[in-house]
C-alpha positions in Angstrom: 24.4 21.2 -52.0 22.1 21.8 -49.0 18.9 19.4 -49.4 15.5 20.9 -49.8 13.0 21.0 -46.5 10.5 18.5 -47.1 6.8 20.4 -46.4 3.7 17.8 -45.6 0.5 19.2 -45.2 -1.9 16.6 -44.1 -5.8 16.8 -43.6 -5.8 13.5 -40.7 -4.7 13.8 -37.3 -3.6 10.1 -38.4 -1.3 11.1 -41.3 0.2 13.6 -39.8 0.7 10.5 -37.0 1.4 8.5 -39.9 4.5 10.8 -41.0 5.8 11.7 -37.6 6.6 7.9 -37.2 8.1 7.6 -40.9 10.1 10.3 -40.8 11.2 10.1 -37.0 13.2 12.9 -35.8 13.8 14.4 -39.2 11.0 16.2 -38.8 9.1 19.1 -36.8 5.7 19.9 -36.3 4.6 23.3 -37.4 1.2 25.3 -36.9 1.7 29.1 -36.7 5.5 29.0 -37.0 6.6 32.2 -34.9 9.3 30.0 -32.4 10.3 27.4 -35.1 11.0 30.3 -37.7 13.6 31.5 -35.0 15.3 28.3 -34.1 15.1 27.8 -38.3 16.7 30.7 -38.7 18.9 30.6 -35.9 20.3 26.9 -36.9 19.1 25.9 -33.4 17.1 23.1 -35.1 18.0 21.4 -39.1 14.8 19.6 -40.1 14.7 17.5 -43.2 10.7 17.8 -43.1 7.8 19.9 -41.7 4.6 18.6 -40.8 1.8 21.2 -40.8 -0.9 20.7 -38.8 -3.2 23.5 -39.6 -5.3 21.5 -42.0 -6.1 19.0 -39.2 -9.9 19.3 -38.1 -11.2 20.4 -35.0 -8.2 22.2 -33.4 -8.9 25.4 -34.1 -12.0 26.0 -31.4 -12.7 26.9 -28.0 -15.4 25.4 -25.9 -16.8 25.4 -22.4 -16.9 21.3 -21.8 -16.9 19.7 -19.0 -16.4 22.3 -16.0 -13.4 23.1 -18.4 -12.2 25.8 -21.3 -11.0 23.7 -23.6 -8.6 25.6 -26.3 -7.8 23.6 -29.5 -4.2 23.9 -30.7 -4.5 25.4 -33.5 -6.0 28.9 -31.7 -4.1 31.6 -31.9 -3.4 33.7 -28.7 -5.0 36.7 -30.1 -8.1 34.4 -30.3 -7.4 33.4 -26.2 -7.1 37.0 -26.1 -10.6 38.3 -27.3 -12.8 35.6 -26.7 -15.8 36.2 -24.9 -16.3 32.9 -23.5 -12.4 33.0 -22.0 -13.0 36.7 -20.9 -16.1 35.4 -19.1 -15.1 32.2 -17.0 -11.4 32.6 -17.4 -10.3 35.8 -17.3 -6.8 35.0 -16.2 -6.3 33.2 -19.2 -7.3 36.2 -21.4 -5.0 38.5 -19.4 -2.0 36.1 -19.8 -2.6 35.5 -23.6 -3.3 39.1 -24.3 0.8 40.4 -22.9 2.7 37.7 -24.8 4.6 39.8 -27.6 2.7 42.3 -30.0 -0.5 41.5 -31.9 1.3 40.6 -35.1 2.7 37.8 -33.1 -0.5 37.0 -31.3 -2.3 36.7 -34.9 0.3 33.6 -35.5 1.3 31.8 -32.3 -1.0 29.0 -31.4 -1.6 27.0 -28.1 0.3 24.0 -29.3 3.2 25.8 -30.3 3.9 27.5 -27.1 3.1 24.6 -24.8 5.2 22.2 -27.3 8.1 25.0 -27.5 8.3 25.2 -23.8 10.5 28.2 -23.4 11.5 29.1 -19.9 10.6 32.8 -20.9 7.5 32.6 -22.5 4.4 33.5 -20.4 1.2 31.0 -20.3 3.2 28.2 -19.1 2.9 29.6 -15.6 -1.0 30.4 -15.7 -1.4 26.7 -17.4 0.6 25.4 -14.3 -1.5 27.8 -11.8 -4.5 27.2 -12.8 -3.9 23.0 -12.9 -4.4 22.7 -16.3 -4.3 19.4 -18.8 -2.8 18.9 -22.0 -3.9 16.6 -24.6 -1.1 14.9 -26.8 -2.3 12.3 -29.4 -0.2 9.4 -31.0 0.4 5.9 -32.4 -1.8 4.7 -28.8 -4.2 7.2 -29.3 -5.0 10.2 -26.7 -3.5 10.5 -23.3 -3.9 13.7 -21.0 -0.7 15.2 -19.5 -1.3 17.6 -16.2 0.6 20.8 -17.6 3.0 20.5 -13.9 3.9 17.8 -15.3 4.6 18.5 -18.8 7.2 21.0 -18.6 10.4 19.3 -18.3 12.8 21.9 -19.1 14.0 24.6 -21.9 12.8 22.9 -24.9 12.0 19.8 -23.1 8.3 18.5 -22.6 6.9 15.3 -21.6 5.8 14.9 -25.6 5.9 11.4 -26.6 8.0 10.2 -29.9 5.5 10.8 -32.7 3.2 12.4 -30.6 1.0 15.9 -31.4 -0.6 18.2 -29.2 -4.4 18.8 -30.0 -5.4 21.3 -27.4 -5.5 21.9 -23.4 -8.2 22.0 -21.1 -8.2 24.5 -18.3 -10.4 23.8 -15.1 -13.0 27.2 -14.6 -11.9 28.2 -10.7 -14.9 28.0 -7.9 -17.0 31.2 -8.0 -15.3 34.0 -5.9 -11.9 32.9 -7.3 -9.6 35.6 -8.8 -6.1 35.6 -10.6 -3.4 37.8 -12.0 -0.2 37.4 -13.8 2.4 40.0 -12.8 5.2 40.0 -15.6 8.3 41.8 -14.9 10.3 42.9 -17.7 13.7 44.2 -17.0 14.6 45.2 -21.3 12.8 47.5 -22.8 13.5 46.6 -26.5 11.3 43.3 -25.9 8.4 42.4 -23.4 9.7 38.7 -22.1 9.5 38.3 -18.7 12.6 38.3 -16.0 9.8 36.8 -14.1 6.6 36.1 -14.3 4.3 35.4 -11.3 0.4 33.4 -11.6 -1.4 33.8 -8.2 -5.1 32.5 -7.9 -6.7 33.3 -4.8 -10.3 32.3 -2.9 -11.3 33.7 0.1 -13.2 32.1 3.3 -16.5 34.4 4.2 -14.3 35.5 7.3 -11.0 37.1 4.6 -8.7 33.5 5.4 -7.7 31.9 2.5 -9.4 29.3 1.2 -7.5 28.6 -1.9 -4.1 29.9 -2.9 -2.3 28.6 -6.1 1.2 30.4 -7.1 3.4 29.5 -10.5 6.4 31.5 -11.2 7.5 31.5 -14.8 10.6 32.7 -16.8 12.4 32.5 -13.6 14.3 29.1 -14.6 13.7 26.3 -17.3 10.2 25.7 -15.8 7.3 27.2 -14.0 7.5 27.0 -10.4 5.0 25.8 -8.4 5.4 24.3 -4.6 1.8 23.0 -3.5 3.7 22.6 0.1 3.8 26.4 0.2 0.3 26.9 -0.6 -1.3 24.3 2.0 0.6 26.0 4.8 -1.3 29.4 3.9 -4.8 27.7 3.5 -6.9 29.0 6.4 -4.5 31.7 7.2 -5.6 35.5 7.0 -3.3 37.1 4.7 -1.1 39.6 7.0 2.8 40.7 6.1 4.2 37.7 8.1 2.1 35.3 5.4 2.9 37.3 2.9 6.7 37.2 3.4 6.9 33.5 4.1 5.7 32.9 1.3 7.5 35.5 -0.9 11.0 33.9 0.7 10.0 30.3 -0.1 9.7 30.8 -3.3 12.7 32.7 -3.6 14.5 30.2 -1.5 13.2 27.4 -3.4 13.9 28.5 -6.9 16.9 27.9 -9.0 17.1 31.0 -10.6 18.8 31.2 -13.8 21.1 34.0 -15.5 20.4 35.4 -18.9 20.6 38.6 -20.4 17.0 39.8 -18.8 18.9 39.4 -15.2 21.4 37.5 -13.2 20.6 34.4 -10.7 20.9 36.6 -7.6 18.4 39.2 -9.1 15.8 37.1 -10.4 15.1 35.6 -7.3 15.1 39.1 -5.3 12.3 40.0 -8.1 10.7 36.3 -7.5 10.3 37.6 -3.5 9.2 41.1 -4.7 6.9 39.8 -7.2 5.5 36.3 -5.5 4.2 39.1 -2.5 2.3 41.9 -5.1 0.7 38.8 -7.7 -0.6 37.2 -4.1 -1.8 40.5 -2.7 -3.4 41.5 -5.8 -5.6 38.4 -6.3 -6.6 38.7 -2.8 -7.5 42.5 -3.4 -9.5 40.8 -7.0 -11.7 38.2 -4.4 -12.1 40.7 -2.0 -14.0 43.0 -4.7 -15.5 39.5 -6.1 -17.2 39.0 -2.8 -18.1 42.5 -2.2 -20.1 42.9 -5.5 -21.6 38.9 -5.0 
């Protein structure tokens, strides 16, 4: 006879500690459930325990703190989505949270679960990366603060200690004049995850150059892409075709695409060089109408 699933439902950030380091790897950390339903239900994962955290205090708010939005991870991306405060200083963020899936889904996913579930196709990951944000994971040694480029290790795989939870991420609020999009390609029409998924953030000089330029490509292998080389060469360049395409063909020649059923290798990274150019010259066109209406 199959054994029960153990369900815990603590009301401590330090029980829920407390049983992650009893039970070990028998168990799995659960908040709004959407990914770990699938894997459940898929037999992808066989947990003899779930630990909820929704019960846990203080997870479930977003605050300016800091020169930072900091997101709890208990919040739900439909409350990322339509937040005033987000839609205010990090618009980005808003937009990014607001294409993931359908609102049923948004009204369950939180911010832990899809930064813990790290799935190559999922879409904030890239933005996080983009726009150099931190995640906070909390354990047996207390808190420590993981930069999200370095928490994504690969499909399924993050820099999440044993016994360790995530409690939220912080996301730095760009310079004034700073714009971002997220251009998400989808190549299947019965679901909206990305073949790629492109994070530009752009700030201009007074004189057009650029004076920041930050680029994460998502869904186009097991983790965002980012190549900070790429973006210092551009830094103080005006952006003309040549720019444009140099950078469009790093990218494309840096990534490792991967094959799945939303495209092959060789056509995810054409769409990566397609893709990489619009996202960049779409910020840009964002700062320019920034500046104009400063």
């Amino acid at each position: 006879m199959a054994q029960s699933l153990a369900f815990h439902d603590p009301e401590t950030l330090d029980t829920a500690i407390a049983l992650l380091d009893r039970l070990g790897d028998e168990a799995k950390v659960v908040a709004g459930g959407t990914a770990l339903t699938i894997m459940l239900r898929q037999r992808l994962i066989a947990p003899q325990a779930l630990i909820s955290i929704n019960r846990l205090p203080g997870l479930d708010t977003i605050e300016e703190r800091d020169g930072s939005i900091a997101l709890g991870a208990l919040v739900t991306h439909r409350a990322v989505e339509t937040s005033a405060l987000v839609r205010e200083r990090l618009p980005l963020l808003a937009e990014v949270f607001g294409v993931v899936a359908n609102i049923r889904v948004r009204n369950a996913a939180t911010v832990g679960g899809v930064l813990a579930e790290s799935d190559y196709a999922s879409d904030p990951p890239a933005v996080f990366v983009a726009l150099d944000a931190v995640v906070d994971v909390h354990g047996p040694s207390g808190t420590r603060s993981i930069p999200a480029a370095e928490f994504f290790i690969a499909f399924y795989e993050t820099a999440i200690g044993p016994n360790e939870i995530v409690t939220g991420v912080r996301v730095p609020i760009p310079a004034p004049g700073t714009a971002g999009v997220y251009e998400k390609f989808v190549t299947r029409s019965s679901e909206d995850r990305p073949c790629v998924g492109v994070a530009a953030v752009v700030r201009l000089a007074q004189d057009g150059r650029l004076d920041d330029l930050r680029v994460a490509v998502g869904a186009a292998a097991e983790t965002p892409q980012r190549f900070p080389e790429l973006e210092t060469v551009a830094r103080g360049q005006a952006i003309e075709p040549e720019l444009l395409a140099t950078l469009a063909d790093g990218y494309a020649e840096r990534i490792e695409s991967l094959d799945d059923m939303r495209g092959s290798a060789w056509y995810r990274t054409e769409m990566v060089r397609v893709w990489v150019r619009r996202a960049i010259e779409h910020a840009a066109d964002l700062a320019r109408d920034a500046g104009r209406s400063a």
